[in-house]
RODO-408398 format. One line per field, with one value per residue (C-alpha): residue number from 1; residue in three letters; x, y, z. Coordinates in nm, 2 decimals, always signed. Each point is the difference from the previous one (the first is absolute). Layout:
# RODO-408398
num <- c(NUM, ...)
residuo <- c(ALA, ...)
X <- c(X, ...)
Y <- c(Y, ...)
Z <- c(Z, ...)
//
This chain:
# RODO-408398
num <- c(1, 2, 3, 4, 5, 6, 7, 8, 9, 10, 11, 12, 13, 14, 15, 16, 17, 18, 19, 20, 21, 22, 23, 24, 25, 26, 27, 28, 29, 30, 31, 32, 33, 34, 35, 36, 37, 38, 39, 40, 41, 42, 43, 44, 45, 46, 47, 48, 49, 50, 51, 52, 53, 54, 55, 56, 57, 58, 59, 60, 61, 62, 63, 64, 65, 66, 67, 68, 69, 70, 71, 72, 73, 74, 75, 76, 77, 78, 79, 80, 81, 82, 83, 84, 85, 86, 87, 88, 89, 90, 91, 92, 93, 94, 95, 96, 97, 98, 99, 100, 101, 102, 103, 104, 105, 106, 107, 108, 109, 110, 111, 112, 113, 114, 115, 116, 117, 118, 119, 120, 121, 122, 123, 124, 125, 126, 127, 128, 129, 130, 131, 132, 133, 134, 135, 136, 137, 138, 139, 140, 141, 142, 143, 144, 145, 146, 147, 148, 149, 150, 151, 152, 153, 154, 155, 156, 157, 158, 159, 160, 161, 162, 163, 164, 165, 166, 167, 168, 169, 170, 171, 172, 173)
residuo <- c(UNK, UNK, UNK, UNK, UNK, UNK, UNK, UNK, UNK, UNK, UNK, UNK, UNK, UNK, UNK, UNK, UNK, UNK, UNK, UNK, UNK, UNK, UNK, UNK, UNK, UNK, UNK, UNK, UNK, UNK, UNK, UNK, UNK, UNK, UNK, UNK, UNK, UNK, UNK, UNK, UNK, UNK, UNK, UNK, UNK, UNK, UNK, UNK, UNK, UNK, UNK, UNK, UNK, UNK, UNK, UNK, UNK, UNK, UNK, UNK, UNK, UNK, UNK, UNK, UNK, UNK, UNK, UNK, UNK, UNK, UNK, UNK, UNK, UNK, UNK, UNK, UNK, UNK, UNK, UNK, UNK, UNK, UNK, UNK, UNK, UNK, UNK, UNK, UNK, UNK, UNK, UNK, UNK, UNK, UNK, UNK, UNK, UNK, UNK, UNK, UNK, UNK, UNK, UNK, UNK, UNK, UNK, UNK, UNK, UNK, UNK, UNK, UNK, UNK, UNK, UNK, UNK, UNK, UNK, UNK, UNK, UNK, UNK, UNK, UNK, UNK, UNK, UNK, UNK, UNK, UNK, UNK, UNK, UNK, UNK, UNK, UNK, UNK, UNK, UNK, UNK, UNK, UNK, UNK, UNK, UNK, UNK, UNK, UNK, UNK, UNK, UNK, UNK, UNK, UNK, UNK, UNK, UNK, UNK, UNK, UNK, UNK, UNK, UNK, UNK, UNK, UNK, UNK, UNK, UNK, UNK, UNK, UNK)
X <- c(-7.54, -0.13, +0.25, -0.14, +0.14, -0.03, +0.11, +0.17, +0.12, +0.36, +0.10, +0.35, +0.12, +0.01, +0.28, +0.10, +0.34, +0.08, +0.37, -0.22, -0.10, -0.38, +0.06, +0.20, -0.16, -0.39, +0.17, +0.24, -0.41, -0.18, +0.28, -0.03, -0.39, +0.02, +0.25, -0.20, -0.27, +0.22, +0.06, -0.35, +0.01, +0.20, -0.16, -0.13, +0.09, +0.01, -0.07, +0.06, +0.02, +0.07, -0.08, +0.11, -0.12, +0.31, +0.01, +0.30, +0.21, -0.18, -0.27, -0.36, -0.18, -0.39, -0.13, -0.04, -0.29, -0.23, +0.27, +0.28, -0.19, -0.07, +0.38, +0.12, -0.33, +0.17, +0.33, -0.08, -0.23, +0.12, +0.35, +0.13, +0.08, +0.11, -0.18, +0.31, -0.18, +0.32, -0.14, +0.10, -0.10, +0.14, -0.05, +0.02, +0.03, +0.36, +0.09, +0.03, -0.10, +0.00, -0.03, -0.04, -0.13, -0.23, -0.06, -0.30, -0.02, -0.26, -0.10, -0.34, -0.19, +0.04, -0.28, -0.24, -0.01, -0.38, +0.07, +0.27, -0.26, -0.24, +0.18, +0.12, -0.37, -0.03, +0.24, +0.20, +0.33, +0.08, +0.06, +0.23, +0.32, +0.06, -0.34, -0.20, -0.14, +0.05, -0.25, -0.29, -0.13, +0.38, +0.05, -0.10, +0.23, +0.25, +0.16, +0.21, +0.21, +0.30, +0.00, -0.20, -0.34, +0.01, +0.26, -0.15, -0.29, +0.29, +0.14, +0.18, -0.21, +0.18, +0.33, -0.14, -0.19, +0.36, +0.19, -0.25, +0.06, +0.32, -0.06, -0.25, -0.33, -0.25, -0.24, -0.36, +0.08)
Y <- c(-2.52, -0.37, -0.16, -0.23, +0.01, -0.11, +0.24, -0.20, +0.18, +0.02, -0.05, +0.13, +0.22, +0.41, +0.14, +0.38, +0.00, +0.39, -0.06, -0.06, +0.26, -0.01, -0.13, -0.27, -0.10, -0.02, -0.26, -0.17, -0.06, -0.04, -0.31, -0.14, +0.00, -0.19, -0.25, -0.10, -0.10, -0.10, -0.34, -0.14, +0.02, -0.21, +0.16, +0.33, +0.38, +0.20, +0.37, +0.13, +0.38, +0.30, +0.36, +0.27, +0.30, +0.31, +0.33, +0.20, -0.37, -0.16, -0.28, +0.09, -0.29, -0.07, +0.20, -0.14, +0.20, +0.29, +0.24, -0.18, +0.06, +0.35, +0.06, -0.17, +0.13, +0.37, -0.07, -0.11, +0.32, +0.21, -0.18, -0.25, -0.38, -0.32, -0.35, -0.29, -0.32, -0.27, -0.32, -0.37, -0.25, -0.33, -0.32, -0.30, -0.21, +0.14, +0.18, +0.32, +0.33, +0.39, +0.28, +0.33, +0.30, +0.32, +0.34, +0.22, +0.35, +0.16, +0.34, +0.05, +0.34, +0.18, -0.14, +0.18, -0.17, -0.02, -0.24, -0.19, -0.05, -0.10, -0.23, -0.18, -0.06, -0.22, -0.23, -0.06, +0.16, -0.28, -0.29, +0.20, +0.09, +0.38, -0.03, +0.07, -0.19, +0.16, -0.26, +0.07, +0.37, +0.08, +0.11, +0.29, +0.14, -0.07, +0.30, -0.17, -0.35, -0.03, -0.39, -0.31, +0.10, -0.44, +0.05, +0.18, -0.23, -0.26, -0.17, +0.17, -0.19, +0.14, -0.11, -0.32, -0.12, +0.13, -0.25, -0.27, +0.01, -0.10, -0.31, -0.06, +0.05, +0.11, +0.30, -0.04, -0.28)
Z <- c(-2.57, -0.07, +0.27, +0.19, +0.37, +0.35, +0.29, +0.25, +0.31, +0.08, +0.40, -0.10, +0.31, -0.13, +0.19, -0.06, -0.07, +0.03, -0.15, -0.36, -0.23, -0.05, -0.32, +0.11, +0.33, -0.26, -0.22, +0.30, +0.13, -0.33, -0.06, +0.37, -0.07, -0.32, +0.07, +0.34, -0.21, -0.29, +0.20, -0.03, -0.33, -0.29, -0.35, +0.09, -0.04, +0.33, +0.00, +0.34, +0.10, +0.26, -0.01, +0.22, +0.08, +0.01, +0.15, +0.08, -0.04, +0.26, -0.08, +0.16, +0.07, +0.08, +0.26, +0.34, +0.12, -0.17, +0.22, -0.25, -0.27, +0.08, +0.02, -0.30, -0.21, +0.12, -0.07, -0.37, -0.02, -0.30, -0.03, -0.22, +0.08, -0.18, -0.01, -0.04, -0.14, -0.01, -0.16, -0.10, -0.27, +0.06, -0.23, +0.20, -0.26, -0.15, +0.33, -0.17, +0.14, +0.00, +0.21, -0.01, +0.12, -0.10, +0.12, -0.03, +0.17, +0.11, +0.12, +0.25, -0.02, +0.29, +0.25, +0.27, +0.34, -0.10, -0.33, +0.20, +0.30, -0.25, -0.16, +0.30, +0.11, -0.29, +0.10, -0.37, +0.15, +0.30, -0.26, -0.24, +0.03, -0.04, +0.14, -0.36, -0.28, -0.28, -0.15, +0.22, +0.19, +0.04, -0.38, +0.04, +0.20, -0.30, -0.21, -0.24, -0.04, -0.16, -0.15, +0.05, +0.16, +0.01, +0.20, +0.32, +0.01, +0.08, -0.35, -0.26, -0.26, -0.32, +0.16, +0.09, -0.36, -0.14, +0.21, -0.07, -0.32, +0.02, +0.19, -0.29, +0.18, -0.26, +0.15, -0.15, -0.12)
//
């Protein structure tokens, strides 16, 4: 997009606070994220971000073990789920910010136990949460998406260069 950026990681505490919608608890993180950072900086833009995977209301985080990722692999087989990306862009400078929050769904192909096993032995699905990557050898277990492909892969990137604009960044610029 022409923006140049450092990534700085955050040490802001994620706590799952089950009282939140997925929606809300995404940006309640996204802003936590960007404002722990946001201190180090005087005249800068911060873009920080969450995503959730959501089946059945409940978020499904990265496996723990190839037996995790077997289970959630076969719970998403042939269903339908959401990814919740809540985001922030903070400008240090003016102390102005925004967050919000974007939902992709998703629906798997229904999966044999010999692609799931397959899969698993390659060692993508313990870093991701839903444990897939829709970006990598776990595409193609993907029938159809319903908004921002951007969005799965972890940032919303229409909503984001949208927002950007009005804080008056300039993309390829």
């Amino acid at each position: 997009m022409g923006l140049d950026f450092e990534a700085v990681v955050s040490d802001f505490e994620e706590k799952i606070d089950a009282k939140l919608s997925p929606h809300k608890l995404a940006e309640k993180l996204s802003l936590g994220k960007a404002k722990s950072v946001a201190y180090k900086y005087n005249n800068a833009i911060i873009i920080a971000a969450d995503t959730f995977v959501i089946f059945n209301e409940k978020i499904i985080g990265k496996p723990i073990d190839d037996k995790d990722a077997k289970r959630i692999l076969r719970l998403l087989s042939g269903k339908g789920h959401s990814i919740i990306t809540g985001f922030t862009i903070l400008d240090t400078k003016v102390n102005r910010s925004v967050t919000k929050s974007v939902e992709t769904k998703v629906t798997f192909k229904k999966l044999s136990d010999k692609e799931i096993d397959s899969y698993i032995k390659t060692g993508e699905p313990l870093d991701k949460a839903g444990a897939y990557g829709i970006q990598e050898k776990g595409g193609i277990f993907i029938k159809k998406i319903d908004g921002d492909y951007f969005n799965i892969v972890g940032l919303p990137i229409y909503s984001v260069v949208e927002e950007l604009k009005k804080f008056g960044v300039e993309v390829f610029g």
